[in-house]
ROLO-80449 format. One record per residue: x, y, z of N, C-alpha, C in turn; chain. Coordinates in Angstrom, 1 decimal, padded with zeros to 4 digits. Example, Ala and Ser with C-alpha at 12.3 -4.5 7.8 and 13.67 -1.06 7.14 Angstrom:
<site><n_x>013.2</n_x><n_y>-005.7</n_y><n_z>007.8</n_z><ca_x>012.3</ca_x><ca_y>-004.5</ca_y><ca_z>007.8</ca_z><c_x>013.2</c_x><c_y>-003.3</c_y><c_z>007.8</c_z><kette>A</kette></site>
<site><n_x>012.8</n_x><n_y>-002.2</n_y><n_z>007.1</n_z><ca_x>013.7</ca_x><ca_y>-001.1</ca_y><ca_z>007.1</ca_z><c_x>012.9</c_x><c_y>000.0</c_y><c_z>007.9</c_z><kette>A</kette></site>
% end
This chain:
<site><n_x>122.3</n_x><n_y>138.9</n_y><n_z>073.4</n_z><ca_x>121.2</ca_x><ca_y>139.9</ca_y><ca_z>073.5</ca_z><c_x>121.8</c_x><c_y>141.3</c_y><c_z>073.6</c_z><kette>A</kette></site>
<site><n_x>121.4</n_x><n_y>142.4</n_y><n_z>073.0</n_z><ca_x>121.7</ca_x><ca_y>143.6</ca_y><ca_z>073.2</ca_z><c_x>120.6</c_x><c_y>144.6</c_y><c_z>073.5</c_z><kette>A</kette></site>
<site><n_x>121.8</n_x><n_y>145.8</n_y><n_z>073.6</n_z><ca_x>120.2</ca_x><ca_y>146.9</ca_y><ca_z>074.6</ca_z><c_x>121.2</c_x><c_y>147.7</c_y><c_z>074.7</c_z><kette>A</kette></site>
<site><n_x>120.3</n_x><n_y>149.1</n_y><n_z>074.8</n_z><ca_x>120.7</ca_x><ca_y>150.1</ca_y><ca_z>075.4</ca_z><c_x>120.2</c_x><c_y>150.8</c_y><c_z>076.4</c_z><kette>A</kette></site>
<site><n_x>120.7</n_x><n_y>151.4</n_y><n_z>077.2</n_z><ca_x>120.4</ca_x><ca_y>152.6</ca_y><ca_z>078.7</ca_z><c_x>119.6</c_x><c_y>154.0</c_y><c_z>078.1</c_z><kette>A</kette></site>
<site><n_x>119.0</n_x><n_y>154.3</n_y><n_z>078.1</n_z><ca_x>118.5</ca_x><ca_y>156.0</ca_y><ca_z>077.2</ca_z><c_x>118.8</c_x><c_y>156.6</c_y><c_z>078.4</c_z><kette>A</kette></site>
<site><n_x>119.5</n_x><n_y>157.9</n_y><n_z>078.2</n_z><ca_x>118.8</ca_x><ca_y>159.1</ca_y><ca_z>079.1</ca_z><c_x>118.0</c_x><c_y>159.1</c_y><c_z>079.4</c_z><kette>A</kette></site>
<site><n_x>117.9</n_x><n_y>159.8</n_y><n_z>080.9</n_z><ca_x>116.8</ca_x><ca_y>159.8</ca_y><ca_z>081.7</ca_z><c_x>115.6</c_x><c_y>160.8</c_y><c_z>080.7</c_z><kette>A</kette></site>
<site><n_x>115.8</n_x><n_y>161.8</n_y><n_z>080.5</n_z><ca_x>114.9</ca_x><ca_y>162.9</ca_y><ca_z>079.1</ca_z><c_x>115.0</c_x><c_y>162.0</c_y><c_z>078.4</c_z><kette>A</kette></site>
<site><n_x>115.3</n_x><n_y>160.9</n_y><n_z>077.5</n_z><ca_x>115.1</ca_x><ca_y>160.3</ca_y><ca_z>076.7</ca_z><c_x>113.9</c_x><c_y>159.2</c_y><c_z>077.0</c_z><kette>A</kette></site>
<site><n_x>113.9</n_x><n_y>158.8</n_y><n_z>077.9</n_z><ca_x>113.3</ca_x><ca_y>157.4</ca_y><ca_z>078.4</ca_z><c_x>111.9</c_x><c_y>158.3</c_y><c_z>078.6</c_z><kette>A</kette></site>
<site><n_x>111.6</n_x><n_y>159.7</n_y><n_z>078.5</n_z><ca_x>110.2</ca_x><ca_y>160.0</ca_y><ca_z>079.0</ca_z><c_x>109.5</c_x><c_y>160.2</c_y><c_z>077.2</c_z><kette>A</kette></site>
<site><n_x>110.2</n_x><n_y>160.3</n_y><n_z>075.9</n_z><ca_x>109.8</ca_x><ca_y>160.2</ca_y><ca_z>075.2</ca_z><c_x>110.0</c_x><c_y>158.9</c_y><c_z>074.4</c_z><kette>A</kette></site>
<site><n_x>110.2</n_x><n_y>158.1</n_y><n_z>074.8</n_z><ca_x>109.9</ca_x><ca_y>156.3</ca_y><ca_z>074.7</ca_z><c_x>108.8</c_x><c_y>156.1</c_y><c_z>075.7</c_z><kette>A</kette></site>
<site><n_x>108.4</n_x><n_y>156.3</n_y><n_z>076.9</n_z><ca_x>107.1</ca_x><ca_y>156.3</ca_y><ca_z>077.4</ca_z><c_x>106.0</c_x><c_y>157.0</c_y><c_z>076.5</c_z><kette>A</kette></site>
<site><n_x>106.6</n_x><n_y>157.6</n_y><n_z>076.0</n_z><ca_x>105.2</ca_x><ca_y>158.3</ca_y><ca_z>075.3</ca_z><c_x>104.7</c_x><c_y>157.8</c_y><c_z>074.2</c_z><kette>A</kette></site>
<site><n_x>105.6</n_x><n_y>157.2</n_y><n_z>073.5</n_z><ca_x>105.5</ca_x><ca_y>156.6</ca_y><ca_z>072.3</ca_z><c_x>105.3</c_x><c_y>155.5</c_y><c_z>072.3</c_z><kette>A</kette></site>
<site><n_x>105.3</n_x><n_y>154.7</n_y><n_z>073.5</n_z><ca_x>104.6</ca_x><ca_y>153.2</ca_y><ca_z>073.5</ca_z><c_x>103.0</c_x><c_y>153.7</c_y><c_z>073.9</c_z><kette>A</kette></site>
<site><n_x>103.1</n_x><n_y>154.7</n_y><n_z>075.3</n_z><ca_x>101.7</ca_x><ca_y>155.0</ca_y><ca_z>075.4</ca_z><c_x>100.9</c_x><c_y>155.4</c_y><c_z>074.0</c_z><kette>A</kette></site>
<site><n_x>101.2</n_x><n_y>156.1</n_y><n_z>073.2</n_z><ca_x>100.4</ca_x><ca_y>156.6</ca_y><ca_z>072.0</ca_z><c_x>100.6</c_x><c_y>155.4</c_y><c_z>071.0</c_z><kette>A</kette></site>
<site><n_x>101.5</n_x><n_y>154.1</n_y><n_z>071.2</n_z><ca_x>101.1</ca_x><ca_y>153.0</ca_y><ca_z>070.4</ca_z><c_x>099.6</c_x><c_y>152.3</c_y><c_z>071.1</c_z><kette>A</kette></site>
<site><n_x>099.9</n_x><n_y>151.9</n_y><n_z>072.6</n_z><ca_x>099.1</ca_x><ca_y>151.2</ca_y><ca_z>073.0</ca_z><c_x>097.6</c_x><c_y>151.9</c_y><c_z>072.8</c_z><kette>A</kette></site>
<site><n_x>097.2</n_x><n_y>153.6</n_y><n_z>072.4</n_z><ca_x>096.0</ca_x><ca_y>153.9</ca_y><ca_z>072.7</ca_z><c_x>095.6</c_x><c_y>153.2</c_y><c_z>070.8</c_z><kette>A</kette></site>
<site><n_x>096.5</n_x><n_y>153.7</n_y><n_z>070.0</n_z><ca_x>096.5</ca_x><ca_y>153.5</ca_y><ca_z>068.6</ca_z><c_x>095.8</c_x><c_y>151.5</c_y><c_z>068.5</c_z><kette>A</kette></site>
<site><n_x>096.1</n_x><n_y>150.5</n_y><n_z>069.3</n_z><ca_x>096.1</ca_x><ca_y>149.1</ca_y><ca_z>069.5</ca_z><c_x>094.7</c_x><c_y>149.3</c_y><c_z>069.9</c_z><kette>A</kette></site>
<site><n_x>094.6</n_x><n_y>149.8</n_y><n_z>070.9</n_z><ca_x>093.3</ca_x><ca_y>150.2</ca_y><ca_z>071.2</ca_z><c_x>092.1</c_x><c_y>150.5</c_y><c_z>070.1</c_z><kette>A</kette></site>
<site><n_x>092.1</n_x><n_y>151.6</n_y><n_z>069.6</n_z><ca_x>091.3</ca_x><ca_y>152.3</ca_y><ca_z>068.9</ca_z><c_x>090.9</c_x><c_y>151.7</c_y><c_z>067.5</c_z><kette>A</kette></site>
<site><n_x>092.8</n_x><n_y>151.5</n_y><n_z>067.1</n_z><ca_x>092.9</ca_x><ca_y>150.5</ca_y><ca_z>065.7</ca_z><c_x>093.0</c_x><c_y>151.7</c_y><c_z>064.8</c_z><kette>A</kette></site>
<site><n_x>093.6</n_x><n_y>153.0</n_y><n_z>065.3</n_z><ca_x>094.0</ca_x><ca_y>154.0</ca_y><ca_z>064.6</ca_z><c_x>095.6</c_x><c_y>153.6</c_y><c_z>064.2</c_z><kette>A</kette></site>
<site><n_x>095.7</n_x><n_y>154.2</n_y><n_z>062.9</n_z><ca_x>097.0</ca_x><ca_y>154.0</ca_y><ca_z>062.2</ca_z><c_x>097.7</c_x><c_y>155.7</c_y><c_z>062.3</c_z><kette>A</kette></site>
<site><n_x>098.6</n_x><n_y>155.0</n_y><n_z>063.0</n_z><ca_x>099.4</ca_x><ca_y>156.2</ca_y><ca_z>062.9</ca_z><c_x>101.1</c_x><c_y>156.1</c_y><c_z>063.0</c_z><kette>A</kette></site>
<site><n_x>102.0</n_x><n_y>157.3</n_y><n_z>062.3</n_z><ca_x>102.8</ca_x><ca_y>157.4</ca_y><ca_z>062.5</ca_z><c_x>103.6</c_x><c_y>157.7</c_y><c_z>064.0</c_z><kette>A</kette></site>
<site><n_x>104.6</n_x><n_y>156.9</n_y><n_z>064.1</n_z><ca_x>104.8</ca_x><ca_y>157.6</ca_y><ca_z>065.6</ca_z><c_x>106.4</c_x><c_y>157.7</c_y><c_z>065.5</c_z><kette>A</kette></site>
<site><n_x>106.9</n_x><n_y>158.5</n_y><n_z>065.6</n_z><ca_x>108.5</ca_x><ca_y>159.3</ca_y><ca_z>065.9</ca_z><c_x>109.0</c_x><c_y>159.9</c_y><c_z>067.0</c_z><kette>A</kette></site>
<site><n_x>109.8</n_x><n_y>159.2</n_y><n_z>067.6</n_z><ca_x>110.9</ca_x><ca_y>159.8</ca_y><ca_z>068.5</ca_z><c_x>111.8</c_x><c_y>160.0</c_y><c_z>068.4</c_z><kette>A</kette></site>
<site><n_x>112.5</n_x><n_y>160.3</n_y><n_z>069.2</n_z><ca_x>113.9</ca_x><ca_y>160.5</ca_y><ca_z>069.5</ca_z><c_x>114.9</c_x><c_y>160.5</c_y><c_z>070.9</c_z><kette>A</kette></site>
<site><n_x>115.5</n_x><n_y>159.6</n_y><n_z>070.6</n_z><ca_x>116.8</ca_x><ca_y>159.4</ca_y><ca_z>071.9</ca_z><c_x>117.8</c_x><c_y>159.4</c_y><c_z>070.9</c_z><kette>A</kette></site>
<site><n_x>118.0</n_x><n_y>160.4</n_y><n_z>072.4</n_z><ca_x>119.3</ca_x><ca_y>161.3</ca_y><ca_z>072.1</ca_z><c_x>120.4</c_x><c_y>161.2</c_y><c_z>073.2</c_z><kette>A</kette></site>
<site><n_x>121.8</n_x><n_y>161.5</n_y><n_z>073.7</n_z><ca_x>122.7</ca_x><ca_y>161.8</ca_y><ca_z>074.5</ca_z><c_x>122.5</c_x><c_y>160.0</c_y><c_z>075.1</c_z><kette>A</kette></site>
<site><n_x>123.4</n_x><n_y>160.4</n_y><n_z>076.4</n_z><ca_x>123.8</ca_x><ca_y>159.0</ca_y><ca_z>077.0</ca_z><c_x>123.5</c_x><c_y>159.8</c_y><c_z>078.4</c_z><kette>A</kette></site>
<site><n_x>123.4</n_x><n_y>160.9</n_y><n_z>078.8</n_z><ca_x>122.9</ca_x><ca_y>161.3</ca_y><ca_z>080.3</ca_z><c_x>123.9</c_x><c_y>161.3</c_y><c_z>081.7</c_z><kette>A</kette></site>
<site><n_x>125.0</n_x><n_y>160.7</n_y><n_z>080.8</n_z><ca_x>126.0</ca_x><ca_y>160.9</ca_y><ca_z>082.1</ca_z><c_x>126.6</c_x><c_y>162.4</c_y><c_z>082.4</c_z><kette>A</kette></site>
<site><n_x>126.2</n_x><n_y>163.5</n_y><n_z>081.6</n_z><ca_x>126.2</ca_x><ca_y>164.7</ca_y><ca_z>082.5</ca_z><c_x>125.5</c_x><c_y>165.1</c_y><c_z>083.0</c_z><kette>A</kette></site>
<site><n_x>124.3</n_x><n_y>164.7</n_y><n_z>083.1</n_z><ca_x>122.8</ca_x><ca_y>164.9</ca_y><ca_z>083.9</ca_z><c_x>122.9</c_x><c_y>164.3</c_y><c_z>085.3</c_z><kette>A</kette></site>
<site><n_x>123.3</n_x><n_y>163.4</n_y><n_z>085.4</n_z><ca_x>123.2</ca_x><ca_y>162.1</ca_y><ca_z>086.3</ca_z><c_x>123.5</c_x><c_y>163.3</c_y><c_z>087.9</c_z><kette>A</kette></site>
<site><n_x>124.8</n_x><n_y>163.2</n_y><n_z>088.0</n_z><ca_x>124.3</ca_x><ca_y>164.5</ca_y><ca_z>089.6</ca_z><c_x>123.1</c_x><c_y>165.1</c_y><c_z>089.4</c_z><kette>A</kette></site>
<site><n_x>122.8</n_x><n_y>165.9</n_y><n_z>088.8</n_z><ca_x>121.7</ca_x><ca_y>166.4</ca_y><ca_z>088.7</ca_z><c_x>120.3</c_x><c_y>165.8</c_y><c_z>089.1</c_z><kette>A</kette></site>
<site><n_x>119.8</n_x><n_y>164.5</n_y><n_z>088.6</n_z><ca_x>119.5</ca_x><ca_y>163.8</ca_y><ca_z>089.1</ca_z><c_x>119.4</c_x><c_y>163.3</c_y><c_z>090.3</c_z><kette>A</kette></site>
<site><n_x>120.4</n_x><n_y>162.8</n_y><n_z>090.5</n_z><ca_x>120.6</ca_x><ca_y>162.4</ca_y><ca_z>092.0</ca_z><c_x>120.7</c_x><c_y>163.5</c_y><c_z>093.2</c_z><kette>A</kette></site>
<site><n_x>121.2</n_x><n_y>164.6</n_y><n_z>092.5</n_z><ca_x>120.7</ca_x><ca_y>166.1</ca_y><ca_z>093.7</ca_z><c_x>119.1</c_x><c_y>165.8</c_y><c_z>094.1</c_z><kette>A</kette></site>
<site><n_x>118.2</n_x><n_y>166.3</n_y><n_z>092.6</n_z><ca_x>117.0</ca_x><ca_y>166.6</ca_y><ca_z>093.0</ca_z><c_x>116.1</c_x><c_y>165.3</c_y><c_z>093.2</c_z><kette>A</kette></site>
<site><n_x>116.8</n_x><n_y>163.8</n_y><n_z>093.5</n_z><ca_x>116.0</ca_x><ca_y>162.9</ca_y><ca_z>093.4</ca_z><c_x>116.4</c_x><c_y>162.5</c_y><c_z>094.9</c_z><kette>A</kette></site>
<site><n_x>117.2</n_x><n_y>163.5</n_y><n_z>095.8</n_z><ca_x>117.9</ca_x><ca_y>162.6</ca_y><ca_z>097.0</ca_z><c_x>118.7</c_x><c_y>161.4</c_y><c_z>096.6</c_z><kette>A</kette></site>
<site><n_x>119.4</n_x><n_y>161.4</n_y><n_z>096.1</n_z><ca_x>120.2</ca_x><ca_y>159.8</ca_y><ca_z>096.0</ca_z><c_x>121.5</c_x><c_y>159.9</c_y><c_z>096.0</c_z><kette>A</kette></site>
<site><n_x>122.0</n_x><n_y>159.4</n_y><n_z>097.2</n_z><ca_x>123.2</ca_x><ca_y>159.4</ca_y><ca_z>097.4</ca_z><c_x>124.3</c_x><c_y>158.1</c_y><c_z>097.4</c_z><kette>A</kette></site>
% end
């Protein structure tokens, strides 16, 4: 089995894009839907853990 980690900014535009599948499932609207993940996030990561408390 394989997988990947997204960036933390990445992973909020993969939430979005399942959310706007599941309203699409819903509705039974056809629609295109495109994202993008990008970087790997390990220079963000302090930054994160500053403003998230995590030590």
């Amino acid at each position: 089995m394989e997988g990947f980690l997204p960036a933390p900014e990445s992973a909020y535009s993969i939430c979005c894009a399942i959310e706007e599948a599941l309203k699409c499932k819903e509705t039974g609207e056809d629609k295109v839907i495109a994202f993008n993940v990008s970087g790997h996030g390990f220079m963000d990561m302090e930054g994160y853990e500053e403003v998230l408390g995590i030590e």
